[in-house]
SENU-810229 format. One record per residue (C-alpha): x, y, z. Coordinates in steps of 0.5 Angstrom, whole numbers, always signed. Layout:
@x:X; y:Y; z:Z
...
END
This chain:
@x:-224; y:+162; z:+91
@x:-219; y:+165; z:+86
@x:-219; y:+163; z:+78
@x:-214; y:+158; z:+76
@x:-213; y:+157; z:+69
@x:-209; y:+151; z:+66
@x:-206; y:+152; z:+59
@x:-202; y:+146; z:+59
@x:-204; y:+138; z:+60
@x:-203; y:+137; z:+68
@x:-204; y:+130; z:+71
@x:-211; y:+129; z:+72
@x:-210; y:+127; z:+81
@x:-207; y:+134; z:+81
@x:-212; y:+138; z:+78
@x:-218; y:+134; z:+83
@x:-213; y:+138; z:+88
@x:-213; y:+145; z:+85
@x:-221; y:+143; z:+83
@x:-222; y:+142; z:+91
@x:-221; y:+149; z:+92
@x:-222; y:+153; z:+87
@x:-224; y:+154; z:+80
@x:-221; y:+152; z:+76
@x:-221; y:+153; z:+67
@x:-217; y:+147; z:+63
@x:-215; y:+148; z:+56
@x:-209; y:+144; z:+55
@x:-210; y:+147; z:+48
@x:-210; y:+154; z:+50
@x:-203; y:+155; z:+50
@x:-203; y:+156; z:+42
@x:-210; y:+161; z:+42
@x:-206; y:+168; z:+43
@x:-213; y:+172; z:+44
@x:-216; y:+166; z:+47
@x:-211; y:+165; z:+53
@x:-210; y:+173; z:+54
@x:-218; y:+174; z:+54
@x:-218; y:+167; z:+60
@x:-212; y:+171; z:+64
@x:-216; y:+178; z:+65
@x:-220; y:+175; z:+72
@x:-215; y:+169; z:+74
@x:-210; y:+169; z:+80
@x:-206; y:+163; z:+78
@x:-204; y:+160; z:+71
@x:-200; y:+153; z:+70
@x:-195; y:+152; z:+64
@x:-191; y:+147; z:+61
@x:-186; y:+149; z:+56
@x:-191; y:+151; z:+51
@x:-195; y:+158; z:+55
@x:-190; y:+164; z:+52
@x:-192; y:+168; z:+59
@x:-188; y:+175; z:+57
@x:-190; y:+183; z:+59
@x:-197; y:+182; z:+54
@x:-200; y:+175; z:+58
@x:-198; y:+180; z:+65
@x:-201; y:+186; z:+63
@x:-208; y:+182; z:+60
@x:-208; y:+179; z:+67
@x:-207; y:+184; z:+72
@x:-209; y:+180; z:+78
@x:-204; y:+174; z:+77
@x:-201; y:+173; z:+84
@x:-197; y:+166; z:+82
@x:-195; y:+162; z:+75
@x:-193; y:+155; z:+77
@x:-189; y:+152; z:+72
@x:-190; y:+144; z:+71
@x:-183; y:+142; z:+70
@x:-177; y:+146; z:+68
@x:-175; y:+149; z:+64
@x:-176; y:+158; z:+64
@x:-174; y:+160; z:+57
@x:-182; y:+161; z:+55
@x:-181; y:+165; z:+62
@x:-180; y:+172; z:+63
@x:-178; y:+172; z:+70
@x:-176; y:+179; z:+70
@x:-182; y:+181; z:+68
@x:-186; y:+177; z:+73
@x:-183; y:+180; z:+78
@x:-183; y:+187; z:+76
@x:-191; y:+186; z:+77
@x:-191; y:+181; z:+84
@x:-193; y:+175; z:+80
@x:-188; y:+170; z:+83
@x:-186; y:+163; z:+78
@x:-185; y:+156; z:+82
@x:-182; y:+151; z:+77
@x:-182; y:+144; z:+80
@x:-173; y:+142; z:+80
@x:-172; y:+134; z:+80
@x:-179; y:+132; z:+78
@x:-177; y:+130; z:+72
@x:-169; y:+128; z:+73
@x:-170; y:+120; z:+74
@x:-173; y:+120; z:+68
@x:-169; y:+124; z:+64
@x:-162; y:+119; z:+68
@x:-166; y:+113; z:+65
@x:-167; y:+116; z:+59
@x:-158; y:+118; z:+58
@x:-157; y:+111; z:+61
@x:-163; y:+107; z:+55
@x:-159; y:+111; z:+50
@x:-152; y:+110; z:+51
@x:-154; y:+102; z:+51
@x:-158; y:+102; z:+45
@x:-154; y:+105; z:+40
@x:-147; y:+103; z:+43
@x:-151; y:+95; z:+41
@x:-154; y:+99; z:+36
@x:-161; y:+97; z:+37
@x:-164; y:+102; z:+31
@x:-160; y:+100; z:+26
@x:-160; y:+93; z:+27
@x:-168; y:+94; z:+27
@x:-169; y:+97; z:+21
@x:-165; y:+91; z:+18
@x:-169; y:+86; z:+21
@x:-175; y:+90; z:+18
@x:-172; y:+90; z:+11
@x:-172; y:+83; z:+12
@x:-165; y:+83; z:+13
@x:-161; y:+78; z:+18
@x:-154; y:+80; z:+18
@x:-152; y:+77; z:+25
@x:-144; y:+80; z:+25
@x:-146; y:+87; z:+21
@x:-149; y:+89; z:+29
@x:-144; y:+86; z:+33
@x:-144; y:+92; z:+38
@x:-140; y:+95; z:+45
@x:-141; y:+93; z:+52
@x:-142; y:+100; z:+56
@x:-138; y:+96; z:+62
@x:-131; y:+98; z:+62
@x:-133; y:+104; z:+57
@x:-133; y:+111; z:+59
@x:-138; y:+116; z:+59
@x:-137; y:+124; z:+60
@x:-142; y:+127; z:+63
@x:-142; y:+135; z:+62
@x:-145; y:+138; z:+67
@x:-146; y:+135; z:+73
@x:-152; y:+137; z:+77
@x:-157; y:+134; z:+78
@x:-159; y:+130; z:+74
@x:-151; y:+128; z:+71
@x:-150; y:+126; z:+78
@x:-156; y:+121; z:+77
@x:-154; y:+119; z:+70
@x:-147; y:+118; z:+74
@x:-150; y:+113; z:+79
@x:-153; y:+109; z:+74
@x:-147; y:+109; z:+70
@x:-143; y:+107; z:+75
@x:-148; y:+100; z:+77
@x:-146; y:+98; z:+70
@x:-138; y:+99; z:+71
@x:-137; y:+104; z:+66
@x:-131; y:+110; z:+68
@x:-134; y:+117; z:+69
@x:-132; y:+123; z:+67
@x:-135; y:+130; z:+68
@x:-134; y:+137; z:+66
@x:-138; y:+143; z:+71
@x:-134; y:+149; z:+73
@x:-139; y:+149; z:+79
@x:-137; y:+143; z:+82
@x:-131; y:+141; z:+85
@x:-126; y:+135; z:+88
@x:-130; y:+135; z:+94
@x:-137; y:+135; z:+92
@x:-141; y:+128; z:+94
@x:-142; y:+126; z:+88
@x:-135; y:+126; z:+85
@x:-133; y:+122; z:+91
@x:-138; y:+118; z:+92
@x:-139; y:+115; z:+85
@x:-132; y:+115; z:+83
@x:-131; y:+122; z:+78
@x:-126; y:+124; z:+75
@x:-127; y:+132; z:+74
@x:-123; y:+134; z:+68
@x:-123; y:+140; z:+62
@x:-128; y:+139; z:+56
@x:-122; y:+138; z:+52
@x:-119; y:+132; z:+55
@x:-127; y:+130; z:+56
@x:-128; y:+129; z:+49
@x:-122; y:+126; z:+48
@x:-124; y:+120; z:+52
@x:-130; y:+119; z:+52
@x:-134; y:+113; z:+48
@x:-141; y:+116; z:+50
@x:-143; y:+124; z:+51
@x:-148; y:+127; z:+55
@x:-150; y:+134; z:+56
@x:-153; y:+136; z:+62
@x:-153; y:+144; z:+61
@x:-157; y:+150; z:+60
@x:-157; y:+155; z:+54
@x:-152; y:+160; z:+55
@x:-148; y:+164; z:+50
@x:-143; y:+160; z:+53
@x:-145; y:+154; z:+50
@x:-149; y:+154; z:+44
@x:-146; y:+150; z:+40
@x:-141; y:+147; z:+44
@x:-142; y:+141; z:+40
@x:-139; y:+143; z:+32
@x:-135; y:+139; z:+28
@x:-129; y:+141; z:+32
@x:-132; y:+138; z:+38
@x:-134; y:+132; z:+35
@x:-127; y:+132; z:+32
@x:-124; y:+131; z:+38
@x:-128; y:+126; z:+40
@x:-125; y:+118; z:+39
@x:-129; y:+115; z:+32
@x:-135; y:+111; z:+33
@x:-137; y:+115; z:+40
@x:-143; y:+117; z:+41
@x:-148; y:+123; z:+44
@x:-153; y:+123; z:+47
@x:-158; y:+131; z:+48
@x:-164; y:+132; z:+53
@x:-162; y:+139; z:+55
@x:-163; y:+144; z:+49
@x:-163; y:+143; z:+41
@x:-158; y:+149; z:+42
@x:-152; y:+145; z:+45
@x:-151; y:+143; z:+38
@x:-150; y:+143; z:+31
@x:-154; y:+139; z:+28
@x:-151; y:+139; z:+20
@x:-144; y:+137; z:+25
@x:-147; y:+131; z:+27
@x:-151; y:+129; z:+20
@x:-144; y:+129; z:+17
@x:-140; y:+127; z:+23
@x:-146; y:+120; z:+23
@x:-145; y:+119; z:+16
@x:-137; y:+119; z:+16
@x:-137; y:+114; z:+22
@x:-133; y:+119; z:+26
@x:-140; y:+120; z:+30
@x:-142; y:+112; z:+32
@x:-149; y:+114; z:+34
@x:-153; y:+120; z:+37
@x:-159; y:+119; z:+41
@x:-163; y:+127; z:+41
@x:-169; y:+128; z:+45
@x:-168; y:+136; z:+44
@x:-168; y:+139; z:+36
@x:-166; y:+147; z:+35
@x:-173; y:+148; z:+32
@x:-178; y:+143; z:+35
@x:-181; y:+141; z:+31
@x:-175; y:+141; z:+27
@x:-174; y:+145; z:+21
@x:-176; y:+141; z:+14
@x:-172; y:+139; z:+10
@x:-168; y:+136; z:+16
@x:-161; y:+136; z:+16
@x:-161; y:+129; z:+20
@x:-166; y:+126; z:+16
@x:-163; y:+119; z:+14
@x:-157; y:+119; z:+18
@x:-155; y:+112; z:+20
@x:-155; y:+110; z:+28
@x:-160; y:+116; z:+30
@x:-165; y:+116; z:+35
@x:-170; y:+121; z:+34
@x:-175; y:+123; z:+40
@x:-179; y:+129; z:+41
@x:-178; y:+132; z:+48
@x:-180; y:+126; z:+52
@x:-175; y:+124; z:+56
@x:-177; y:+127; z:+62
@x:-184; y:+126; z:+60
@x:-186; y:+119; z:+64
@x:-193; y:+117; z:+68
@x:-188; y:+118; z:+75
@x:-185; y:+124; z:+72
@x:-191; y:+127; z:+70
@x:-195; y:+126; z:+77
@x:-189; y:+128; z:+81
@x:-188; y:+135; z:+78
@x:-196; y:+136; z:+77
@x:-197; y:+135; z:+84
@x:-191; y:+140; z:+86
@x:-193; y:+145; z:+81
@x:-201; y:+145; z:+84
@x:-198; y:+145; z:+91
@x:-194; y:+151; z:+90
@x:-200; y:+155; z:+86
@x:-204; y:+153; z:+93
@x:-199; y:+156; z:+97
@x:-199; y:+162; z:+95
@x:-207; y:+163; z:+94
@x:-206; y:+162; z:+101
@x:-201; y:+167; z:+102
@x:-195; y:+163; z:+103
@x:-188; y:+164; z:+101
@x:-187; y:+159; z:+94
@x:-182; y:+154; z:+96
@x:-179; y:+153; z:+89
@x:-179; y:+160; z:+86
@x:-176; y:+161; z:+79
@x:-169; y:+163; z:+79
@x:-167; y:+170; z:+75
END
């Protein structure tokens, strides 16, 4: 029976599975107690993580018998991989547990602030009911440019097809061929031409150097006025002072950012009374479903490895 230690919240089902084989240590507070976590690693096999667990070469070095990190989710940036295994702890990740959330998500803030939900909200609650002053667009017959189209910009472009929106996409490894581009109706086209068209922008990108900042007021420029942007991939992907300004000029119609450069976000805010903003923090690949599917692929993987088998999803480098 090997020790498995939780630094994050993992859904209940999934932790009776781990509970069923071995013994397991649940803190979902421990990610934030440095010295507590490092000292719960010294005798454990396994850790589980979300994206809060700094897992770098002082946690491995405290916990020499790790064989395996399973990582709840997706994101590696709180993951030194490398590190990992230079010591032959193999990372699994869990891909697309989370992708149909985050493809809603795209797809319920387009609509909501092309028919501009927020702001007519804050009207009513203010005791306001100027009908016309949030007469709002139809997202048929729109046009959504889809940066990145992986896999969850392919999920995104199947339910924006339903809505009869025109699609466009950008990724330089996708091509003419690729089933999705066929199936649902892509045009593929530089990041130029897709700025300059598209009524609603999303972003389905990692953080390279290569794309910090992609988004900046050139960006934005390019864009046609009152189009807007949805971002649930990293805060990074764009700058935030860009945006306030380009929002309270009208040349931005809406922004919908699940994602902040610094989460949570620096005070004072450089988004703060922007109009037409809807402001989450890092939910939209957090629901019920998403959470149990990810969870239960991330304990799996742990017992597969504890048995001696090879992870089916190991963390890319």
């Amino acid at each position: 029976m090997a020790r498995v230690v939780v630094s994050e919240w993992v859904d209940g089902a999934a932790l009776e599975r781990l509970r069923e084989r071995h013994e397991v240590v649940v803190d979902p507070d421990l990610h934030a107690d440095r010295p507590r976590l490092l000292a719960a690693l010294v005798d454990a096999e396994a850790l589980l993580v979300r994206n809060l667990t700094h897992v770098d070469s002082e946690l491995l070095d405290a916990a020499p018998r790790l064989r395996v990190i399973g990582r709840v989710g997706v994101g590696l940036e709180r993951i030194d991989v490398a590190a990992a295994e230079e010591r032959d702890v193999i990372v699994s990740w869990a891909p697309g547990t989370n992708a149909t959330s985050v493809a809603e998500y795209v797809i319920g803030a387009v609509i909501a602030l092309r028919r501009r939900f927020e702001a007519a909200t804050s009207h009513v609650r203010g005791g306001g009911w100027q009908r016309q002053a949030f007469m709002g667009s139809e997202v048929a017959g729109s046009t959504l440019g889809i940066v990145g189209l992986g896999d969850i910009g392919a999920r995104v472009a199947r339910r924006a097809l339903a809505l009869r929106m025109q699609l466009l996409a950008v990724d330089p490894f996708v091509h003419q061929s690729t089933q999705a581009v066929q199936e649902y109706a892509i045009e593929l086209v530089t990041l130029e031409e897709l700025l300059g068209r598209a009524d609603a922008l999303t972003l389905h990108v990692p953080l390279l150097p290569t794309t910090r900042d992609l988004i900046d007021a050139a960006a934005l420029a390019q864009m046609p006025r009152g189009a807007v942007l949805v971002n649930t991939a990293r805060g990074e992907l764009v700058d935030e002072e860009a945006i306030a300004e380009a929002l309270r000029s009208g040349q931005l119609g809406g922004a919908a950012l699940d994602v902040r450069r610094g989460e949570p976000p620096a005070s004072p805010d450089p988004l703060a009374g922007c109009p037409n903003l809807i402001l989450t923090p890092h939910v939209a690949g957090v629901t019920h479903q998403a959470n149990a599917r990810a969870s239960a692929h991330a304990v799996e993987e742990v017992l597969r490895v504890l048995r001696g088998e090879r992870s089916r999803t190991p963390a890319p480098r």
